[in-house]
C-alpha positions in Angstrom: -8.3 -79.6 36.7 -10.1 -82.4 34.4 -13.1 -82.0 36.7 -13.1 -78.1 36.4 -12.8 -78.2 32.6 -15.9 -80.5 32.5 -18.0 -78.6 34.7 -17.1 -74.9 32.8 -18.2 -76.9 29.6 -21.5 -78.2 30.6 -23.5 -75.0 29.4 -21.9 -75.2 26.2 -23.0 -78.8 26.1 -26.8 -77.9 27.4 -26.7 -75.5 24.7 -25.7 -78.1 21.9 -28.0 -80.8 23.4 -31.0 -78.4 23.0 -30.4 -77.3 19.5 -30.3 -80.7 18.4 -33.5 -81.5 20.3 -35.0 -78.4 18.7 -33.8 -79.7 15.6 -35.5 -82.9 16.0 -38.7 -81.4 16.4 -41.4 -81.0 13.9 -43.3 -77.7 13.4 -45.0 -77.6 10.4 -47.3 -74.7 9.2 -49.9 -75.5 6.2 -50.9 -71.8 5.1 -53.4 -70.8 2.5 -55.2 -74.2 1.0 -58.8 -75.0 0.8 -59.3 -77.1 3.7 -61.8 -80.6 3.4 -61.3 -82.1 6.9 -62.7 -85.4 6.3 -66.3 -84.8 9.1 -68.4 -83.7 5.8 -69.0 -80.4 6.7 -68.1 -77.3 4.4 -64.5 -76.7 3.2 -62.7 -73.7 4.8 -60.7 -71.6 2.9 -57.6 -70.0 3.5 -56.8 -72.3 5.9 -53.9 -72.9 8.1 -53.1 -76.6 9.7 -50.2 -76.3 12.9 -48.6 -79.9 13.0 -46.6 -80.5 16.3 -44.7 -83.5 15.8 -47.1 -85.5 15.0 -50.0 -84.1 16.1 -52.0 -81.6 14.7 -51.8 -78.7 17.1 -54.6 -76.3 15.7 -57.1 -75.8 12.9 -57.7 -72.4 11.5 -57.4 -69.1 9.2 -55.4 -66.3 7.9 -55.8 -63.5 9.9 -57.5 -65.4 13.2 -55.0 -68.2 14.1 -51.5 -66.6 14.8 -48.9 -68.8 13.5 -46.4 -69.5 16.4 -42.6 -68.0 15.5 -40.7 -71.9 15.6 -43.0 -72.8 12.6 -41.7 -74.0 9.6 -44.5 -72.2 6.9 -45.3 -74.6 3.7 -47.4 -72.5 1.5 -50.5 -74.9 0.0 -52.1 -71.9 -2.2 -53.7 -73.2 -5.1 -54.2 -76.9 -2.7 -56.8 -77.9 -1.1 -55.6 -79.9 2.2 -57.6 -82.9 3.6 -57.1 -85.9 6.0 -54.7 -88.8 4.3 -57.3 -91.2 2.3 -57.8 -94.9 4.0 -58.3 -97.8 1.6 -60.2 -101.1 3.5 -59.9 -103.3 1.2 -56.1 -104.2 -0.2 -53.8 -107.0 -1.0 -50.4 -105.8 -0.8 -49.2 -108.8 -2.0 -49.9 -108.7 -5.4 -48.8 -105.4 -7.9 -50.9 -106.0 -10.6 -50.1 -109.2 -12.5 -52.7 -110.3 -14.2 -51.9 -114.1 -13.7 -52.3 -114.9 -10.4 -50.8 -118.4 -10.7 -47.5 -117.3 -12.2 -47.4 -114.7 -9.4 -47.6 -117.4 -6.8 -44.9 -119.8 -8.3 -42.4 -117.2 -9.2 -42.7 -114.7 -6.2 -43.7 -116.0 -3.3 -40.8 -116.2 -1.5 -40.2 -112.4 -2.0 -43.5 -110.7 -0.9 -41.9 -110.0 2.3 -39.2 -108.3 1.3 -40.0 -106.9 -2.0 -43.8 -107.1 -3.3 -45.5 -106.1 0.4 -43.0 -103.2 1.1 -43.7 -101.8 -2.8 -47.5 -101.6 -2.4 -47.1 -100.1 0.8 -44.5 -97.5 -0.7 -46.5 -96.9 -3.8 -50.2 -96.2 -1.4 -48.2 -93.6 1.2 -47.1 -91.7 -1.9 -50.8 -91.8 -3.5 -51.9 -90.5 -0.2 -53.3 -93.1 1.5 -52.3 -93.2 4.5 -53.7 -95.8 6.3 -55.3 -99.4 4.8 -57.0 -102.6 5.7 -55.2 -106.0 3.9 -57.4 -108.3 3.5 -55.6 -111.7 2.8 -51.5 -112.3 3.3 -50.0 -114.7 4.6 -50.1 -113.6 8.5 -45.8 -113.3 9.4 -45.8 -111.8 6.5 -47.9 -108.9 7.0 -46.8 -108.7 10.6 -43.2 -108.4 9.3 -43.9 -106.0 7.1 -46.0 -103.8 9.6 -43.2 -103.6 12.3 -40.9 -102.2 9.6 -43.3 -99.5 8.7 -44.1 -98.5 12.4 -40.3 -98.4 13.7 -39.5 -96.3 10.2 -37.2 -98.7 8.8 -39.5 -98.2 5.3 -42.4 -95.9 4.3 -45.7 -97.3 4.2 -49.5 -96.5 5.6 -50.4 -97.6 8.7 -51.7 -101.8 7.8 -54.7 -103.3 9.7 -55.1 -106.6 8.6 -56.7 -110.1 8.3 -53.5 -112.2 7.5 -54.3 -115.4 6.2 -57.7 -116.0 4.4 -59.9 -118.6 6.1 -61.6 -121.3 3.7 -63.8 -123.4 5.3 -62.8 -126.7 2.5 -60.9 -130.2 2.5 -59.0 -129.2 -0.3 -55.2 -128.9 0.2 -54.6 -124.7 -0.5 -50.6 -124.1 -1.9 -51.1 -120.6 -1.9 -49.6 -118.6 1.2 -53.0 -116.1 1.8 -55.1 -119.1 2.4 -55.5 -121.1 5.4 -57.5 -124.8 4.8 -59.8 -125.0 7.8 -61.6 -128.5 7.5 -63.6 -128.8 10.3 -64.7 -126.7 13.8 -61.9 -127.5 15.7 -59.3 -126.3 13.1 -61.8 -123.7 12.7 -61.4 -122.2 16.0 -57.3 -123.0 16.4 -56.3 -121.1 13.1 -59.2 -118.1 14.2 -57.1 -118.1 17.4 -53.9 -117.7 16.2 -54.6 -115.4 13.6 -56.1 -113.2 16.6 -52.9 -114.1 19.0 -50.6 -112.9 16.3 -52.5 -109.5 16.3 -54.9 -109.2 13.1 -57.6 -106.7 13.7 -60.3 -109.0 11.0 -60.8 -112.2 10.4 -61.2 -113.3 6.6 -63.7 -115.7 5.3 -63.0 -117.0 1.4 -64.9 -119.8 -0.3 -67.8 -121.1 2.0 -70.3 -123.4 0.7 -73.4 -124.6 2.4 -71.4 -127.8 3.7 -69.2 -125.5 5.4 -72.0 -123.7 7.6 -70.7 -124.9 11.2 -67.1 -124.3 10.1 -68.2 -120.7 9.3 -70.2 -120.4 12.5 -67.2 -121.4 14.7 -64.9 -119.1 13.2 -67.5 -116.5 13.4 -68.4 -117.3 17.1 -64.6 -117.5 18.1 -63.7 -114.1 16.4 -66.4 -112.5 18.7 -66.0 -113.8 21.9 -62.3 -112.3 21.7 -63.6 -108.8 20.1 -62.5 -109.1 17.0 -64.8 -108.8 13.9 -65.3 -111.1 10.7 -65.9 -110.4 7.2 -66.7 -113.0 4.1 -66.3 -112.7 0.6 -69.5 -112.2 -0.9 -69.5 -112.2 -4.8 -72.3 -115.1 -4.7 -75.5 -115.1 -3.4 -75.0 -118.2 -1.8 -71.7 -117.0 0.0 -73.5 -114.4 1.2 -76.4 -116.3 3.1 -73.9 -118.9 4.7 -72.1 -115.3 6.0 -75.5 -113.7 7.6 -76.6 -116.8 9.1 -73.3 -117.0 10.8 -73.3 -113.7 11.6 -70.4 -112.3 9.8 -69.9 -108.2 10.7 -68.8 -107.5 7.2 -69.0 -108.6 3.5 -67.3 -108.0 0.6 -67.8 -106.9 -3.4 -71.0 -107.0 -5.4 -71.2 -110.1 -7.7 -72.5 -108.9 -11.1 -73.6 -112.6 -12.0 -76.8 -112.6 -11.4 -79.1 -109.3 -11.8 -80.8 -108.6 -8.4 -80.7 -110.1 -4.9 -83.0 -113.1 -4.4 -85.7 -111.9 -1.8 -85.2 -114.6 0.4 -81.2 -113.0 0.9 -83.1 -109.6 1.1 -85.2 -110.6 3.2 -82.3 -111.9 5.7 -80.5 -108.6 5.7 -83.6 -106.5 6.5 -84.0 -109.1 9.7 -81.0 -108.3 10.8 -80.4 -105.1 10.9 -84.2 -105.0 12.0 -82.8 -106.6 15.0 -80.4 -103.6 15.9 -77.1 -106.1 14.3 -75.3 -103.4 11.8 -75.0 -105.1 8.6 -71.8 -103.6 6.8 -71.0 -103.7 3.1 -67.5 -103.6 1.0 -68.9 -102.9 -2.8 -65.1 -102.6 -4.8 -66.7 -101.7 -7.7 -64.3 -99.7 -9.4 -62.8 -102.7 -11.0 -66.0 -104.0 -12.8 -67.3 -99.9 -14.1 -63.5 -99.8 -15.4 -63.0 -102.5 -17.3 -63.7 -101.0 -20.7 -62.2 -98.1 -20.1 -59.1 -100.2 -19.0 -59.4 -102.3 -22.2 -59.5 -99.2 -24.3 -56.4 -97.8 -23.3 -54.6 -99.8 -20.8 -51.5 -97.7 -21.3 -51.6 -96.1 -17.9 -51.2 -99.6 -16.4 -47.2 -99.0 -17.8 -47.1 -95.9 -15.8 -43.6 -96.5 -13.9 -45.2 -95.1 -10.9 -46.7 -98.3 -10.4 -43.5 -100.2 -10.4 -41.7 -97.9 -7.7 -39.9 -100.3 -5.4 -39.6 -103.5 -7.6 -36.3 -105.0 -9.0 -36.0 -104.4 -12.4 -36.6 -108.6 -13.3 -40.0 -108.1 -11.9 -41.0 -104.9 -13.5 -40.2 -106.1 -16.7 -42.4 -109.7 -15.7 -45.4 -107.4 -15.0 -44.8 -105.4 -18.0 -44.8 -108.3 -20.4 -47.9 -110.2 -19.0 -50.0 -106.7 -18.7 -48.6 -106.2 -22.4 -50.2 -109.7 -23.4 -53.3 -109.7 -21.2 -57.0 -109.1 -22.1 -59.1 -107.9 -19.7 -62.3 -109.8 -18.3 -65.4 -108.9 -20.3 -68.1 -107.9 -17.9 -71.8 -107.5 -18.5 -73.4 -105.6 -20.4 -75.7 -104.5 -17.7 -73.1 -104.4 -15.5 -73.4 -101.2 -14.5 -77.2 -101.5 -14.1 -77.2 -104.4 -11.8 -75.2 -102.8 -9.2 -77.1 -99.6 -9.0 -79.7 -102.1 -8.5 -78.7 -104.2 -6.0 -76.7 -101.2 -4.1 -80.3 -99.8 -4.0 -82.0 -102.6 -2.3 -79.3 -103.4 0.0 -79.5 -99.3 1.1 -83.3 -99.8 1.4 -82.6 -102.3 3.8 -80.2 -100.0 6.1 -76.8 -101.6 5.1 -73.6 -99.5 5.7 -71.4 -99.4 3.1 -67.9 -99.4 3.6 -65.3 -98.0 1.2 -62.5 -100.2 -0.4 -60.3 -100.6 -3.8 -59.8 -104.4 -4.0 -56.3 -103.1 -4.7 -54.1 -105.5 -6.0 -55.7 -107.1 -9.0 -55.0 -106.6 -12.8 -55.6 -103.0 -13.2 -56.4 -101.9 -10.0 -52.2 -101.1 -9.0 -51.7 -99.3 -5.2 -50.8 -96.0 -6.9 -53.7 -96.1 -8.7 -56.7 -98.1 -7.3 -58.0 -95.8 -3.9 -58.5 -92.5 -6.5 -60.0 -94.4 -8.9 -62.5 -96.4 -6.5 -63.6 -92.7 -5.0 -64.2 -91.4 -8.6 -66.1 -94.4 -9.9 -68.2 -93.5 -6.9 -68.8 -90.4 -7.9 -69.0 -90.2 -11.5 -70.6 -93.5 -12.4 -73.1 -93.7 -9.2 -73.6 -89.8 -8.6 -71.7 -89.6 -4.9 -71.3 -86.0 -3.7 -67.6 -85.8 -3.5 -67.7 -83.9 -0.3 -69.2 -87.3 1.1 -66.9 -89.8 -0.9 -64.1 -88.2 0.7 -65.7 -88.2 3.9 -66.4 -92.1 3.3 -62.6 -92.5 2.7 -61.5 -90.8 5.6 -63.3 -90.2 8.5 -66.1 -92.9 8.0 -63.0 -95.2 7.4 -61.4 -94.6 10.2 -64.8 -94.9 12.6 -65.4 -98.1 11.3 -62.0 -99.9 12.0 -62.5 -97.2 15.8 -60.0 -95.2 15.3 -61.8 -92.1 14.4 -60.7 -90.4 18.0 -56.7 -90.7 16.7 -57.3 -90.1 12.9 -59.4 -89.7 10.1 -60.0 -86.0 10.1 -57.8 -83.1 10.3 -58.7 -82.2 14.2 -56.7 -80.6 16.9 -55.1 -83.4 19.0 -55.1 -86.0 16.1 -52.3 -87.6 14.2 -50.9 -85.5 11.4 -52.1 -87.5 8.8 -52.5 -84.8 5.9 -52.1 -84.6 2.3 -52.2 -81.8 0.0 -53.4 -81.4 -4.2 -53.3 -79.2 -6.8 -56.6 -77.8 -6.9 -60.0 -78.8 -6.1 -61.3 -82.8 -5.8 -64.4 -81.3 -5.3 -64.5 -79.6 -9.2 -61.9 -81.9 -10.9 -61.5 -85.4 -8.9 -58.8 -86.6 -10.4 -56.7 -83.8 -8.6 -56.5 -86.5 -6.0 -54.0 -88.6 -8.4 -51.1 -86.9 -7.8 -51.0 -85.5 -4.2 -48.3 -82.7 -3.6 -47.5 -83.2 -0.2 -48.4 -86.3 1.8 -47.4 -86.4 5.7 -47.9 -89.3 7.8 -47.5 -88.6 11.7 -46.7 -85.3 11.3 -43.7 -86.3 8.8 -43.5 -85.1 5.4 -42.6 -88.1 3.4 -43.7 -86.2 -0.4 
């Protein structure tokens, strides 16, 4: 009898087991938004994006793609839909302090748990979707990482360094920072930053003393695949980097007022020699600083304390209310335009990147800002500056065949505005609707 009454329930039970599963599935239908889908080419109006899961199913327009009957339809009239933003250059760790010392003493101990999983929180709400972390201490990054992709907490998708390299004797207290004295520390710590799966490898501080140091790390990165990238706000930093063969370098100092040609003359050799030379500018910072100074009052905007405990909002609040900002040179503005110039004259490819993190520059803030520094201060199409924070993004860190653009067989990662980044850029400020793997999370 027990065995009967099982068996005449089982299509009830199929039938319950396959709502649910139904009900677990993700059919999305974006209808009616301008569409920017990060390749560059012309927007498409009236669009309409299928997300399966989280895959993006189809690509197309009122009236030619039919809109399957299991869709759920979000309206994004009045939007304009593109590919969730990347930012390259980030430090989770921080959320805009302005002493980096007090950070260090007080906090430590909590960027695991608290400071890391806040950035990350406050970038997937901005829309970004996916960043690069360039210097945190390595477990925890990885920590914070496997949270995010197992959907304990929201975040972007991380590629990171870990721990900064510096090629120095000097004792380092700071947890970012890895002391690497000679060539055989050099390659250990490159190794285990590689074994405990970071997709860069970070150089900070080299001097000309440190030359072999930089070469091993540099030689050991690349015979496991893996590429490097060096600070390079001095000139100096910057030779020590090419003649080790770094893949990647980072800001544009504002100390001196052009490249020397001798460091000129060594990036046209390379990339002469068929070695891509690429180039992180973050130089949103520097432009901003007088507008920051002006009115620093969006700095207490409590979207950019969004996961913190209320002790450590109020820490921030007080130094930011107490801090002055660093005066920058007059010609500031002038000497990058100049030495962005030469360094495109001599076939570098930039890469995009916030230098999130630092006074001013908070993860709900600093990716938006970056791309419309770009584009009001320099005169970047904005067509192309979203491209560059998208698609050319995602090709550079080789992923563009899984992300970056809003594609048929891609991962849903899609955002939507109110309005048009292309006529008012700050649109990009606020997003609407953010989905990361096909999931709405805004």
């Amino acid at each position: 009898m027990f065995v009967r009454k099982i068996l005449a329930s089982l299509p009830c039970l199929m039938t319950l087991v396959s709502t649910l599963i139904l009900a677990q599935e993700n059919r999305v239908a974006l209808v009616g938004g301008l569409l920017i889908d990060g390749s560059g080419e012309e927007p498409l109006r009236n669009s309409i994006v299928l997300i399966n899961n989280d895959r993006i199913e189809a690509v197309g327009t009122i009236g030619r793609l039919a809109i399957p009957e299991n869709y759920q339809l979000v309206s994004t009239e009045g939007m304009t839909v593109l590919p969730g933003l990347w930012d390259p250059h980030v430090h989770l760790l921080y959320n805009g302090h302005p002493d980096f010392g007090h950070w260090f003493n007080n906090y430590s101990d909590q960027f695991a748990d608290i400071t890391i999983p806040a950035s990350a929180r406050q970038f997937l709400m901005a829309g970004v979707t996916s960043v690069r972390d360039l210097a945190v201490n390595t477990d925890d990054i990885a920590t914070v990482r496997s949270r995010i992709e197992s959907g304990e907490i929201p975040g972007p998708t991380i590629y990171a360094a870990g721990s900064a390299l510096v090629p120095t004797d000097a004792p380092q207290s700071r947890p970012h920072i890895l002391p690497v004295r000679d060539v055989q520390t050099a390659i250990e710590e490159t190794n285990k930053l590689i074994a405990a799966g970071m997709d860069i490898i970070k150089i900070l501080g080299a001097t000309p003393a440190s030359q072999e140091t930089v070469n091993a790390i540099v030689e050991t990165a690349h015979a496991a695949g893996v590429r490097v990238t060096a600070h390079g706000r001095e000139d100096e930093e910057i030779r020590i980097a090419l003649r080790a063969g770094v893949d990647e370098i980072q800001h544009i100092g504002v100390s001196t007022p052009t490249y020397p040609a001798d460091l000129l003359d060594m990036v046209e050799d390379r990339v002469a020699n068929g070695v891509p030379l690429y180039w992180n500018p973050t130089i949103g910072m520097i432009l901003n600083t007088d507008e920051l100074a002006a009115d620093p009052e969006w700095l207490d905007d409590p979207k950019n304390f969004v996961g913190l405990p209320p002790e450590m909002e109020m820490n921030i609040r007080q130094a930011i209310a107490s801090a002055e900002f660093a005066v920058q040179p007059p010609a500031a503005s002038d000497t990058i335009k100049r030495k962005l110039q030469s360094l495109s004259e001599r076939g570098v490819i930039f890469t995009f990147g916030s230098d999130e993190g630092t006074f001013g520059h908070p993860a709900s803030e600093a990716t938006w800002r970056e791309l419309e520094t770009w584009v009001f201060e320099l005169g970047m199409d904005p067509l192309l500056a979203l491209k560059w924070a998208t698609a050319d993004s995602a090709a550079y860190m080789g992923v563009l065949d899984e992300v970056g653009t809003i594609s048929p067989g891609k991962l849903a990662d899609v955002i939507a505005v109110k309005g048009s980044p292309l006529r008012h850029f700050s649109t990009l400020r606020e997003p609407a609707m953010v989905f990361k793997n096909g999931q709405r999370v805004k």
